[in-house]
Structure formats: structure tokens, C-alpha cells
C-alpha positions in Angstrom: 0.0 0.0 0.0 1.8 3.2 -0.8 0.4 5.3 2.0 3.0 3.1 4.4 5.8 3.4 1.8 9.1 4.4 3.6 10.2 7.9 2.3 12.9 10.2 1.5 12.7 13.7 1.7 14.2 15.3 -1.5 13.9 18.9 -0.9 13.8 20.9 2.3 13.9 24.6 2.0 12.5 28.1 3.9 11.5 28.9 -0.1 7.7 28.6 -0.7 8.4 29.5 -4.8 11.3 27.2 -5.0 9.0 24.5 -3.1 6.1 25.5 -5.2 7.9 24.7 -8.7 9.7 21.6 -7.4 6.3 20.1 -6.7 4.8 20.5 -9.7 8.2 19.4 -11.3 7.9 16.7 -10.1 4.4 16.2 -10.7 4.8 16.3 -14.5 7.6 14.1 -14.7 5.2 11.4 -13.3 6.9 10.5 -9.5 4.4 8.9 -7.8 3.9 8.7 -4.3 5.0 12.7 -3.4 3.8 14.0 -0.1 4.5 17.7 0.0 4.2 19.9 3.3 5.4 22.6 5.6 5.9 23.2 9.0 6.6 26.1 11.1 10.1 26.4 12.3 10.0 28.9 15.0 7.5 29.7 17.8 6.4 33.2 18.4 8.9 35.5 20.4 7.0 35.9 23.0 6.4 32.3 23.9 4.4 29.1 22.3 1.4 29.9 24.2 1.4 33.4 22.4 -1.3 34.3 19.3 -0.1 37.3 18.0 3.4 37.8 17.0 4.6 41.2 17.0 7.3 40.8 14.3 4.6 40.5 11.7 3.0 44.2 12.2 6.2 45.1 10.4 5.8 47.3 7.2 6.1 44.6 5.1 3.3 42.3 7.0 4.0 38.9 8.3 7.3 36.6 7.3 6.9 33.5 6.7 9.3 31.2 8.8 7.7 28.0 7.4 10.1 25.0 6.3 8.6 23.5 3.2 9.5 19.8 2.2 9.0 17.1 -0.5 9.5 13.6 0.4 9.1 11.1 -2.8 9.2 6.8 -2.1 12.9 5.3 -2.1 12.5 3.9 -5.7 12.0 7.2 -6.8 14.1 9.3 -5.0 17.7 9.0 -7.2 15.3 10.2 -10.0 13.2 13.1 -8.3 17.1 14.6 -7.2 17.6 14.3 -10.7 15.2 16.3 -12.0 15.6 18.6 -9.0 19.2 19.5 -10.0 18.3 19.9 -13.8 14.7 22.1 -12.9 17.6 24.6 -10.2 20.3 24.5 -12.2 22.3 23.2 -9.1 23.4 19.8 -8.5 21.9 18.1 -5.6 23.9 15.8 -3.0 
């Protein structure tokens, strides 16, 4: 069953564009299995209990401090990197 498939994360990057175009990347080129998220890194400054943050009544609104991740199955993940490093331009380790 492929929702109990072990994974491999393949990108993992504080870039919502990058993350954004990766996914549907990957998506075209047909990788099955991709489960694509994001999670927040940081708590507020004033605590974890806290709702409001003050750092986003800057000028330029709120920052996002989310960590965005792609994780494909371990069949496909030699080919996701691949296409990865070709979509960036940057070879991927």
C-alpha cells in the first residue's frame, strides 16, 4: 500500500516558490507517491502559548518562517534529485 511506503525527503527549503515549482516538477515528470508539506520552524517570540506575534506588524506584513518539504518513495528518490538539480540548475547531494 503506498500510503505506508518508507520515504525520503528530497527537498527541504525556507523557499515557498522554490517548493512551489519543485512540486509540480515533479508532478509532470510522473513520481508517484510525493507528499509535500510545511511546518513552522520557529515559535512566536514571546512564547508558544502566544497568538499574535509582534514581528509581523512590520511594514512589510508577516514573514513567513515555514520550512517546506518534498518527500518522494525510495525507488524514486535517485530520479526526483535528478530532476531537481536539472529544474535549479544546481546539482543536488
Amino acid at each position: 500500500m503506498a500510503f505506508f511506503e518508507k520515504k525520503s525527503t528530497v527537498f527541504r527549503k525556507q523557499d515557498k516558490a522554490g517548493w512551489l515549482s519543485a512540486k509540480e516538477t515533479l508532478k509532470t515528470a510522473g513520481i508517484r507517491g510525493i507528499r509535500a508539506g510545511r511546518y513552522d520552524v520557529e515559535p512566536p517570540v514571546c512564547g508558544c502559548g502566544a497568538k499574535l506575534d509582534p514581528r509581523n506588524f512590520g511594514a512589510k506584513g508577516p514573514i513567513d518562517r515555514s520550512m517546506y518539504f518534498i518527500e518522494v518513495p525510495l525507488e524514486e528518490v535517485e530520479r526526483a534529485r535528478a530532476l531537481l538539480s536539472v529544474s535549479e540548475g544546481v546539482p543536488q547531494s
